[in-house]
DRENDO-1510 file (C-alpha; in Angstrom, 1 decimal, always signed):
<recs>
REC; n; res; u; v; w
REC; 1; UNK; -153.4; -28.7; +23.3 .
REC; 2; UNK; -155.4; -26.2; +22.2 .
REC; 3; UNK; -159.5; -25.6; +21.8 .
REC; 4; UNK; -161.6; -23.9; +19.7 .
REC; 5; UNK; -163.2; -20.5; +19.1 .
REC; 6; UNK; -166.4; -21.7; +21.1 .
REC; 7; UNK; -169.7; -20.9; +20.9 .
REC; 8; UNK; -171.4; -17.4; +20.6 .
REC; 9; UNK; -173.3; -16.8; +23.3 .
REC; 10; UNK; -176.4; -15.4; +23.4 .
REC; 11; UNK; -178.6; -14.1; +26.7 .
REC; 12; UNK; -180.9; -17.5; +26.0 .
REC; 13; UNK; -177.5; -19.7; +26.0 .
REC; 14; UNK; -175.7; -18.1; +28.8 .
REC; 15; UNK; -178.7; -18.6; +30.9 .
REC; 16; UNK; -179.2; -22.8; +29.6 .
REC; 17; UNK; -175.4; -23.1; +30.0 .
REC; 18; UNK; -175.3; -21.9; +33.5 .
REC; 19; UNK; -178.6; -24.3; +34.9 .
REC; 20; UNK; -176.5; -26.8; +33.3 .
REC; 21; UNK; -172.8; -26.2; +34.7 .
REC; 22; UNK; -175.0; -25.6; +38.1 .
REC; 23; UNK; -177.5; -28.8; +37.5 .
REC; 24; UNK; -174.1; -30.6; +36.8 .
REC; 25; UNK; -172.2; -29.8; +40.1 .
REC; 26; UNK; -174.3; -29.4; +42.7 .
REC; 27; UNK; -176.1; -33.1; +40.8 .
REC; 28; UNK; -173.5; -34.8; +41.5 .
REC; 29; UNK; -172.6; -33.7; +44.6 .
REC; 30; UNK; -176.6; -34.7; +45.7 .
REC; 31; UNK; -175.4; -38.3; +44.1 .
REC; 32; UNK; -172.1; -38.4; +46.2 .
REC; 33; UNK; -174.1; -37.3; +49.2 .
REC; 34; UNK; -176.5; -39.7; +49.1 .
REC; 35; UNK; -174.3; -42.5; +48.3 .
REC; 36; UNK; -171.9; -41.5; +51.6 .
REC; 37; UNK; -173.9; -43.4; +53.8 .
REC; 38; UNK; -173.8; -46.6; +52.3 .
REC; 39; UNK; -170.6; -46.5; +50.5 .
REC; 40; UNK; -168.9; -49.8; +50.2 .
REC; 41; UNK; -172.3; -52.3; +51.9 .
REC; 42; UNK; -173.6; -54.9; +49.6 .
REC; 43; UNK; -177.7; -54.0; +48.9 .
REC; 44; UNK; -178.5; -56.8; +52.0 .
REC; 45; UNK; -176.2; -54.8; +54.3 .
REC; 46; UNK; -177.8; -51.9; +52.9 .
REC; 47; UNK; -181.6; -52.8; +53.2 .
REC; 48; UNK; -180.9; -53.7; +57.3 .
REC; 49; UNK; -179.6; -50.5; +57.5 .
REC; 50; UNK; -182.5; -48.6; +55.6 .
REC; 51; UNK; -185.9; -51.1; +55.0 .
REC; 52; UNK; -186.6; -52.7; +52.1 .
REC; 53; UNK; -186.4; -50.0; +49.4 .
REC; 54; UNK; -182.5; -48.9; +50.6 .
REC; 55; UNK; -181.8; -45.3; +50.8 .
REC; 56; UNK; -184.1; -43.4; +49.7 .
REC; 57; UNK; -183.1; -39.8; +51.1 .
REC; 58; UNK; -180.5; -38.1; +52.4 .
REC; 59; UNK; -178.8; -39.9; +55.6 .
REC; 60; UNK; -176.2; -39.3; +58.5 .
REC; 61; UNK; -172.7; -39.8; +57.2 .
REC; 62; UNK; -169.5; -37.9; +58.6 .
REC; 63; UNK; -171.5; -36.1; +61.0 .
REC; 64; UNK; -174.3; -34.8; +59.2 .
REC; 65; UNK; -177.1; -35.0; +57.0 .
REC; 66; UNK; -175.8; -34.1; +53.4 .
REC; 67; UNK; -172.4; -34.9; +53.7 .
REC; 68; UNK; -170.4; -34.6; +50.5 .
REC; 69; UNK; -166.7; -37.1; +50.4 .
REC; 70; UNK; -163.1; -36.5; +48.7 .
REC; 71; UNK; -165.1; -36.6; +45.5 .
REC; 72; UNK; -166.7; -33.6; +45.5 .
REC; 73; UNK; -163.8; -31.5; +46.7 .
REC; 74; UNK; -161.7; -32.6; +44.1 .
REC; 75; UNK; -164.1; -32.2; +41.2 .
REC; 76; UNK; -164.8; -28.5; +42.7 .
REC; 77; UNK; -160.8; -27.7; +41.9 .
REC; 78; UNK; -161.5; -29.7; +38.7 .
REC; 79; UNK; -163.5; -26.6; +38.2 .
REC; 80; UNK; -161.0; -24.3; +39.7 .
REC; 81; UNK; -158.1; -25.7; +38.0 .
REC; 82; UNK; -160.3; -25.0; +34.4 .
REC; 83; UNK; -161.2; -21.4; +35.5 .
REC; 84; UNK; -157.3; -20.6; +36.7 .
REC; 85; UNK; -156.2; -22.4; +33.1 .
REC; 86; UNK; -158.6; -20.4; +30.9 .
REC; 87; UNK; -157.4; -17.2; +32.7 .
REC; 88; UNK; -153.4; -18.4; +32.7 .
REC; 89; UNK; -154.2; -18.6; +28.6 .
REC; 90; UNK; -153.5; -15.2; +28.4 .
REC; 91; UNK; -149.8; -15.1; +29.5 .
REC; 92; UNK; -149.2; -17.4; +26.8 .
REC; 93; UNK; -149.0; -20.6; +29.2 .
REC; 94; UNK; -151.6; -22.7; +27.7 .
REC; 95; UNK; -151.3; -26.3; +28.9 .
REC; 96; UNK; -154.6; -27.2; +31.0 .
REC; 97; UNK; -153.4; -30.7; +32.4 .
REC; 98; UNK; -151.2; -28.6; +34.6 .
REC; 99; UNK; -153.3; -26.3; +35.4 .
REC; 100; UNK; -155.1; -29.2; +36.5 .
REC; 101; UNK; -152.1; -30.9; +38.1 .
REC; 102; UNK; -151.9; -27.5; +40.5 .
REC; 103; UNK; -155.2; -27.7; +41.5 .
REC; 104; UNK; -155.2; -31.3; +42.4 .
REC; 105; UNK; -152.2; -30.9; +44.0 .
REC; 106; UNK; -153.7; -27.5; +46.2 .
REC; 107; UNK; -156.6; -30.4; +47.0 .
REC; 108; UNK; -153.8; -32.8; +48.8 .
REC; 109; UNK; -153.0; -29.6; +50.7 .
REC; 110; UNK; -156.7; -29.7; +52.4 .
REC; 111; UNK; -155.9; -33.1; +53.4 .
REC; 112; UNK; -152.7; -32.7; +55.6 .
REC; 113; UNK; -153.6; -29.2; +56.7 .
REC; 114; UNK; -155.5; -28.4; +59.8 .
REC; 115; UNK; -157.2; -25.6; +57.8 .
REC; 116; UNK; -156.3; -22.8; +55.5 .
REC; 117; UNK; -154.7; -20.2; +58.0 .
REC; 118; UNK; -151.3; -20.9; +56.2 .
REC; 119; UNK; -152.4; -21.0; +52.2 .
REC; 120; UNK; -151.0; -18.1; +50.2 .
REC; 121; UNK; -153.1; -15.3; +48.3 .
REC; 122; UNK; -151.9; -16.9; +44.4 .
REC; 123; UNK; -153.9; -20.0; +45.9 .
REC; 124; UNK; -157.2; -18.4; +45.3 .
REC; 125; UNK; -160.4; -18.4; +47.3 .
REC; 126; UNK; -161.8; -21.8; +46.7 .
REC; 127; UNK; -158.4; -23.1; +49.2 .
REC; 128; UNK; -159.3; -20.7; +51.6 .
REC; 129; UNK; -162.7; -22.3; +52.0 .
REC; 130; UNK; -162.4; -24.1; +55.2 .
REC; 131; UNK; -165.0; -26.9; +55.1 .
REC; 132; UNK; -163.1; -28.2; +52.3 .
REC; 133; UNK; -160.5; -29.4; +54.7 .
REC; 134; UNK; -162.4; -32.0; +56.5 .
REC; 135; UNK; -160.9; -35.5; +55.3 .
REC; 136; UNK; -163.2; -37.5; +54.1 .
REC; 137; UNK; -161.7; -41.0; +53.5 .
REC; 138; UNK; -160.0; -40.4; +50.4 .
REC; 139; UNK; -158.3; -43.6; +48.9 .
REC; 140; UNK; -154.5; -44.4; +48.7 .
REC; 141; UNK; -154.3; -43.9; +45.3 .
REC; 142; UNK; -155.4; -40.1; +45.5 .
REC; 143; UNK; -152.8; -38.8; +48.4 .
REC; 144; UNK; -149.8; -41.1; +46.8 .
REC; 145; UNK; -150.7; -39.7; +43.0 .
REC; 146; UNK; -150.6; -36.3; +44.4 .
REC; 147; UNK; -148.2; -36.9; +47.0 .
REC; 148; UNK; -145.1; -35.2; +45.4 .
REC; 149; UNK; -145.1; -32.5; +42.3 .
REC; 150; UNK; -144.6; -35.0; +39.6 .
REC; 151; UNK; -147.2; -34.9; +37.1 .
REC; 152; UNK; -148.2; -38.0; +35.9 .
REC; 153; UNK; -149.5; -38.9; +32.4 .
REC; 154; UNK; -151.1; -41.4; +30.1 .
REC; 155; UNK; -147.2; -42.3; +28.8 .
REC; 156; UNK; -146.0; -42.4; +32.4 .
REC; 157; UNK; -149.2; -42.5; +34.6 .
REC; 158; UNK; -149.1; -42.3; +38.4 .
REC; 159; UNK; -150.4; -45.4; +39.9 .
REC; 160; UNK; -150.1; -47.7; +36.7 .
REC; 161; UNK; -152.7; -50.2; +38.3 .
REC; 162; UNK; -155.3; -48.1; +39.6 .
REC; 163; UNK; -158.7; -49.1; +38.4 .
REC; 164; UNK; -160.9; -47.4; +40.6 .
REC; 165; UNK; -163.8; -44.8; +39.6 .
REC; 166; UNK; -162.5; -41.5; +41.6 .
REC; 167; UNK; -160.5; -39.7; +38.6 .
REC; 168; UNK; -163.6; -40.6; +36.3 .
REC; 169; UNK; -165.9; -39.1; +39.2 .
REC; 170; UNK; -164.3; -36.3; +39.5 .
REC; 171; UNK; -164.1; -35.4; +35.7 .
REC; 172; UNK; -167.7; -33.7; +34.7 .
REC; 173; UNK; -166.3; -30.3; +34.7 .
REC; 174; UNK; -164.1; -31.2; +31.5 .
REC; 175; UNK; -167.2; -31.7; +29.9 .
REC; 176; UNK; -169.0; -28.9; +30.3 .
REC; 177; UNK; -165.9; -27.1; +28.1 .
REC; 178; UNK; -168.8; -26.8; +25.1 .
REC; 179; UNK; -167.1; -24.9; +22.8 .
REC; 180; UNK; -163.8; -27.4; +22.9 .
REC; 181; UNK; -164.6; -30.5; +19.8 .
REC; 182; UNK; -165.1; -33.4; +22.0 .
REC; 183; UNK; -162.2; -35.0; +21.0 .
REC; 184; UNK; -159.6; -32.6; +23.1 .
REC; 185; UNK; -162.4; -32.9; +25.9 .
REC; 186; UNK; -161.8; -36.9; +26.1 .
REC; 187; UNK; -158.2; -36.0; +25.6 .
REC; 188; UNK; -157.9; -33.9; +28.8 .
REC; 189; UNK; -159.7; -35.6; +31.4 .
REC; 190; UNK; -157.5; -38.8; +30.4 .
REC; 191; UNK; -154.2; -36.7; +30.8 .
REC; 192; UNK; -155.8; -35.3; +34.2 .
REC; 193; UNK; -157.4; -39.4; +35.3 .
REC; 194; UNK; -153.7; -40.5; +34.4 .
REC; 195; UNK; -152.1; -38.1; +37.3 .
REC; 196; UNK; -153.6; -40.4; +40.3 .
REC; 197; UNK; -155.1; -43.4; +37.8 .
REC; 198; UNK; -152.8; -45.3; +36.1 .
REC; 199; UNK; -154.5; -48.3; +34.7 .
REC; 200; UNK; -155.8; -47.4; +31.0 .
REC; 201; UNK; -159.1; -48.4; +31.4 .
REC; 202; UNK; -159.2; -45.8; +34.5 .
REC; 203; UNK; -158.5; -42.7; +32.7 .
REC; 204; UNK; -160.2; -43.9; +29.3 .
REC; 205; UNK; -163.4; -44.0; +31.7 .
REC; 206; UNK; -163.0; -40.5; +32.8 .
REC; 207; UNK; -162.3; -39.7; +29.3 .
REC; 208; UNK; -165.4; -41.4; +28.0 .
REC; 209; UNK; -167.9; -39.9; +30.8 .
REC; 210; UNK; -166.3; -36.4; +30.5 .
REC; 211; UNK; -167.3; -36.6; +26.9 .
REC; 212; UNK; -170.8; -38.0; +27.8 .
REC; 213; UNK; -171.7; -35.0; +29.5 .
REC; 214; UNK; -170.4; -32.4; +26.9 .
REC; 215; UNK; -172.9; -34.3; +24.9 .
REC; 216; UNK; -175.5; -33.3; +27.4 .
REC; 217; UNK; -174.4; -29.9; +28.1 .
REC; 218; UNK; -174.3; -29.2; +24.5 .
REC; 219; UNK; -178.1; -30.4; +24.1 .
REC; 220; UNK; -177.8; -33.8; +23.0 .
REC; 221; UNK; -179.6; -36.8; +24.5 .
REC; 222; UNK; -178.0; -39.5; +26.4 .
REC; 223; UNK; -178.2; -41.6; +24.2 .
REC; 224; UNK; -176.8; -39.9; +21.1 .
REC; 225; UNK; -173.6; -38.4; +23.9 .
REC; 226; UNK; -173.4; -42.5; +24.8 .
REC; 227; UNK; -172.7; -43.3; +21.1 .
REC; 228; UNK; -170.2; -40.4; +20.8 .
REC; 229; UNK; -168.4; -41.4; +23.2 .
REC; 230; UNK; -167.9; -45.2; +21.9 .
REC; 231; UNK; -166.8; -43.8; +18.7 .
REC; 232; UNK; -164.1; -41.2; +20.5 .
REC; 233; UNK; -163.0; -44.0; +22.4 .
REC; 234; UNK; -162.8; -46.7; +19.5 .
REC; 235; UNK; -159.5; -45.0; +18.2 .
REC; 236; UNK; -157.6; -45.6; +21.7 .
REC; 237; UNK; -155.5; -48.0; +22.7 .
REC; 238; UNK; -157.2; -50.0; +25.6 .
REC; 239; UNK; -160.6; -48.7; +25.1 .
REC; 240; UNK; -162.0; -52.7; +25.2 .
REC; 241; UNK; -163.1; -52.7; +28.5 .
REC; 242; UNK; -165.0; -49.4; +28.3 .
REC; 243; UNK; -166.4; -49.6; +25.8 .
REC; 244; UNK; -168.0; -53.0; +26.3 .
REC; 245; UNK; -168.7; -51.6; +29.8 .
REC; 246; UNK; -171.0; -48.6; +28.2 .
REC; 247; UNK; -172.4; -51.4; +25.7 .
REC; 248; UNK; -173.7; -53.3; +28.5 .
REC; 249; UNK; -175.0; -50.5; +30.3 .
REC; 250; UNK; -176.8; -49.7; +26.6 .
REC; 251; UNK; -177.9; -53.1; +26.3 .
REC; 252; UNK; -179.5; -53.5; +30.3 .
REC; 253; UNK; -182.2; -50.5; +29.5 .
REC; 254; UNK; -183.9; -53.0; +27.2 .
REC; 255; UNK; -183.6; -56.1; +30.1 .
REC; 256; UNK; -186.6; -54.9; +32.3 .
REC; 257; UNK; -187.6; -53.2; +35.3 .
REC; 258; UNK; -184.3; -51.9; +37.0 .
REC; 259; UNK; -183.0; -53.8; +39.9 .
REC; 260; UNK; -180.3; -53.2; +42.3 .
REC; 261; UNK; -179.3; -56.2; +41.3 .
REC; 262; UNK; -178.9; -55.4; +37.4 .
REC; 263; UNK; -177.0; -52.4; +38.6 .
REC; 264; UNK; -174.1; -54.0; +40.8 .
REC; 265; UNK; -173.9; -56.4; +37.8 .
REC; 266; UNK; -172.9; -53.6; +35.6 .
REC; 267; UNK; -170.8; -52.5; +38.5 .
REC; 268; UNK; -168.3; -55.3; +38.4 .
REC; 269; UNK; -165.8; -54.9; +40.9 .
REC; 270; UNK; -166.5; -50.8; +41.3 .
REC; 271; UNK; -164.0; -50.4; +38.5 .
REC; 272; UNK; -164.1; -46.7; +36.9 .
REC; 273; UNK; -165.6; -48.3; +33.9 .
REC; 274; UNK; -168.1; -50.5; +35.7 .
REC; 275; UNK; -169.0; -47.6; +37.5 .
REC; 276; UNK; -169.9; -45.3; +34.1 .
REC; 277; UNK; -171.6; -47.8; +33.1 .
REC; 278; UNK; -174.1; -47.5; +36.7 .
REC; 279; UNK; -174.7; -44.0; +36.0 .
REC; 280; UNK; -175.2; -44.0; +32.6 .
REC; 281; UNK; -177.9; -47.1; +32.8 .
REC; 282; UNK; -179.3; -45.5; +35.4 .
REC; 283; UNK; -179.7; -42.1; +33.9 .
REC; 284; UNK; -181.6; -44.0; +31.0 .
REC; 285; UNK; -184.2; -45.6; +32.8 .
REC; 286; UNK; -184.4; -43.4; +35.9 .
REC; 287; UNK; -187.9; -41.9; +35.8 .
REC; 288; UNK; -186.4; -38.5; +37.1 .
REC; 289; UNK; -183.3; -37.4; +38.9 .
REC; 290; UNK; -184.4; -38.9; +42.3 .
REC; 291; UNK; -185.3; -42.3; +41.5 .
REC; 292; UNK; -182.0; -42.5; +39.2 .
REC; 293; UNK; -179.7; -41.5; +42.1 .
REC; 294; UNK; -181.3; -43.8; +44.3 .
REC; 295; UNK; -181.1; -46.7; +41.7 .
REC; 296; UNK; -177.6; -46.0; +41.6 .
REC; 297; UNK; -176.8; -45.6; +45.0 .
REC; 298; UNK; -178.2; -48.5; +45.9 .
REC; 299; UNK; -176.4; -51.5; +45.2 .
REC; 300; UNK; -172.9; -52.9; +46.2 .
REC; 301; UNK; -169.8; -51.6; +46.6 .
REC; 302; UNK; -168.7; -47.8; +45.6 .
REC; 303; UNK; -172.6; -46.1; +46.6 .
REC; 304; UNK; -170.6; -42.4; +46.6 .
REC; 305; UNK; -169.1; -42.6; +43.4 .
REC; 306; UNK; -172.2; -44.3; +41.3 .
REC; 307; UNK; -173.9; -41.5; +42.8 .
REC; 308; UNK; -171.7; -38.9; +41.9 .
REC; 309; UNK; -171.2; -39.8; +38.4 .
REC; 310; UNK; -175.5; -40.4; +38.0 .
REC; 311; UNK; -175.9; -37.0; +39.5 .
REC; 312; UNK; -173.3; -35.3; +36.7 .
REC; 313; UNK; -175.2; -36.6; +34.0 .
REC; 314; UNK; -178.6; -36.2; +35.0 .
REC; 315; UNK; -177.8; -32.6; +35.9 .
REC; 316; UNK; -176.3; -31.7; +32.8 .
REC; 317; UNK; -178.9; -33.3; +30.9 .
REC; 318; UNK; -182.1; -31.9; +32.6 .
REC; 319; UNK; -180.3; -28.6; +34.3 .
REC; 320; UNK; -180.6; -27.3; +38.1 .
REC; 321; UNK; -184.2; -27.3; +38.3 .
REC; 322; UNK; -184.7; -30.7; +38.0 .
REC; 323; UNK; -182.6; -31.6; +41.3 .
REC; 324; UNK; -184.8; -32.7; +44.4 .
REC; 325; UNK; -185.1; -29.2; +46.0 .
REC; 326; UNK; -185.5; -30.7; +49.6 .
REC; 327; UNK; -182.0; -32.7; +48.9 .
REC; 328; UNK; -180.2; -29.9; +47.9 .
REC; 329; UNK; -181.3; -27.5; +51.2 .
REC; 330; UNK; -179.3; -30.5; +52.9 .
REC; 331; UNK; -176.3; -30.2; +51.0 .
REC; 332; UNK; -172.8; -29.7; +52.4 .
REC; 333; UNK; -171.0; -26.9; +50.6 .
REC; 334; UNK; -174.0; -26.0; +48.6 .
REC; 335; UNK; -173.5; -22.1; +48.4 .
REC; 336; UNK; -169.5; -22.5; +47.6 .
REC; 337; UNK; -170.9; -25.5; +45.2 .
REC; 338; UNK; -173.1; -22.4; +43.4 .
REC; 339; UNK; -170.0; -19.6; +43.4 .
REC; 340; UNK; -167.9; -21.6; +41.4 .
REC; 341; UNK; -170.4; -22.9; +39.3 .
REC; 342; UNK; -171.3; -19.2; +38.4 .
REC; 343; UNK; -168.0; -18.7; +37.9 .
REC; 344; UNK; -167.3; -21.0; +35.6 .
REC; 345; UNK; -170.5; -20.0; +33.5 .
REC; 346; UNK; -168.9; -16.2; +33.8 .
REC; 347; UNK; -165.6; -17.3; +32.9 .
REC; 348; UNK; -166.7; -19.8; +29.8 .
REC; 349; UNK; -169.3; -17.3; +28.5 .
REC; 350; UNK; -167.4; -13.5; +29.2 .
REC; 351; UNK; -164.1; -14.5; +30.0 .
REC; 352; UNK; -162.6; -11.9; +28.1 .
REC; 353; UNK; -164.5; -8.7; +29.5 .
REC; 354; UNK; -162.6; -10.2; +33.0 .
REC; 355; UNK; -159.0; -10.9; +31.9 .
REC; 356; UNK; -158.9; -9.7; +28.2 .
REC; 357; UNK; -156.9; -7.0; +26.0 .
REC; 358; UNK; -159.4; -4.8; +26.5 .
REC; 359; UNK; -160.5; -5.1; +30.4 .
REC; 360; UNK; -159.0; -6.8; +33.4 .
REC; 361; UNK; -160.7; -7.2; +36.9 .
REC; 362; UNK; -158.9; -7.4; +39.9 .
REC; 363; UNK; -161.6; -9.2; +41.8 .
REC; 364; UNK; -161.3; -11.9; +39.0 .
REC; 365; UNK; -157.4; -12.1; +39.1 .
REC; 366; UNK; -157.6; -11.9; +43.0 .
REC; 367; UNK; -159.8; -15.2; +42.8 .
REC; 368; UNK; -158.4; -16.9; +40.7 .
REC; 369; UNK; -154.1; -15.7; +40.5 .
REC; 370; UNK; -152.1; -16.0; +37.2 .
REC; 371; UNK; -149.2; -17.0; +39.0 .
REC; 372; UNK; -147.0; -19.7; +37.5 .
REC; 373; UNK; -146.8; -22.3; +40.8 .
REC; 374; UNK; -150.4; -20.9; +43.2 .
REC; 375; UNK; -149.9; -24.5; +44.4 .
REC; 376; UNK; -148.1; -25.6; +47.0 .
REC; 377; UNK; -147.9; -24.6; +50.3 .
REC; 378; UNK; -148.2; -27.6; +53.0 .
</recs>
């Protein structure tokens, strides 16, 4: 696998690349957040809970007002994993799913561990961040896909009939690669999906959305990174059900007023691709970031995850600003949420003044280690 040159980056760019890697994180954290609290109740169970109109705002879940689940922490060392593989490329070692594959597996450590007293330096700082260790329901399919050091991949995927949406929510950070062609984009978020998600239409869905929002973090519309997407995915094997899934979703924006109803139809049985489908229709007709994550939060079955995925396209379509600011002041993990997003703008942007021929930084190697394994301790 290998990427392109990239873009040149200008001050201008730097600055509209990072309110997008930020609007795309700490987005869909907001969506899993608000989701948490109703994750897995049908829209009546949900409307006794919280009146007529659902959620509307962020609500207790775990113990707290903004909690974020599993799916947040993993697609933060989805965005560790990137940073560590961009700054292994220099030793020559250039293959990102395992890059991936260490970080995912560093994750499964934070849920058997008591906290990070035991995790060694080449782990990096993002282990070492203790709230990430709270265990916060995370299905079978993640701790037995990570449960030893076999990689799995789309020839020989962990979990062969896995059809849930956590590998596709936790695969937004592959898209904000902008200077990869979106074709090796798709092709590594399947490869990293297919380490927990076995079924194709599981990791095709990751693959799909991640290219989605490198349509948005490039400057595209939705619309235009929809139809990209269905054309990438055309050319694989199994793509069927995604793609009708993202033709529906098209198809429901010209149906009427959004319901709850119309949304947990396109939901299907919470299946990753029913669940791409949610956030992308309700990115469309969302009349800002608020009312979309609510729209997608509210209906039945998977709340977190329609939430999550909404919240990673509307941020990297519209940038940090646009995020509820009284939402975010609530949100778990928001300031390590904001390092590693800042990170990951430095690293994309000026990676080489950090780790190149010409300059290396400690600080930057100390954060994020070149070492070979930096995995597994637990």
């Amino acid at each position: 696998m290998d990427a392109t040159a990239g873009p040149v980056w200008g001050r201008r760019e730097q600055q509209d690349f990072r309110s997008r890697v930020r609007g795309t994180l700490l987005g869909a954290a907001l969506g899993d957040a608000l989701g948490a609290p109703v994750n897995g109740l049908d829209i009546d169970a949900i409307r006794r809970a919280h009146g007529a109109a659902g959620i509307t705002g962020p609500a207790p879940a775990h113990g707290r007002r903004g909690a974020v689940t599993h799916l947040t922490q993993m697609t933060l060392f989805s965005v560790d994993g990137l940073i560590r593989a961009q700054v292994r490329r220099d030793t020559g070692a250039w293959h990102p799913p395992t890059d991936l594959h260490r970080a995912y597996l560093r994750w499964a450590v934070t849920q058997r561990d008591w906290g990070p007293d035991e995790r060694r330096e080449e782990d990096g700082w993002l282990a070492r961040e203790e709230w990430l260790y709270a265990r916060r329901d995370p299905p079978r399919a993640l701790l037995t896909g990570l449960g030893d050091d076999t990689m799995g991949t789309p020839e020989a995927p962990k979990n062969p009939g896995e059809a849930g949406p956590e590998a596709a929510a936790r695969s937004a950070p592959f898209g904000l690669l902008v200077g990869w062609e979106p074709q090796l984009v798709t092709q590594l978020a399947v490869e990293c999906a297919a380490q927990t998600h076995g079924r194709p239409a599981a990791y095709l869905a990751a693959g799909g959305y991640a290219a989605i929002v490198h349509g948005l973090a490039r400057g595209e519309s939705l619309d235009a990174a929809v139809q990209r997407a269905l054309v990438l995915l055309a050319a694989r094997p199994g793509h069927q059900p995604v793609t009708d899934a993202l033709r529906q979703a098209l198809g429901a924006v010209r149906q009427g007023m959004p319901t709850p109803e119309r949304v947990s139809r396109l939901s299907g049985k919470g299946t990753a691709e029913g669940l791409v489908a949610v956030a992308v229709y309700c990115a469309l007709v969302g009349e800002d970031v608020r009312h979309g994550l609510c729209l997608a939060v509210n209906m039945d079955g998977p709340g977190a995850a329609a939430g999550a995925l909404t919240g990673g396209l509307l941020g990297a379509l519209h940038g940090e600003t646009a995020l509820p600011p009284a939402w975010l002041a609530e949100l778990e993990g928001r300031p390590t949420i904001l390092e590693l997003a800042d990170d990951f703008a430095m690293e994309m942007t000026q990676g080489p003044a950090l780790h190149g021929p010409a300059a290396s930084s400690p600080a930057w190697l100390a954060r994020y280690p070149r070492g070979a394994e930096g995995a597994l301790t637990g």
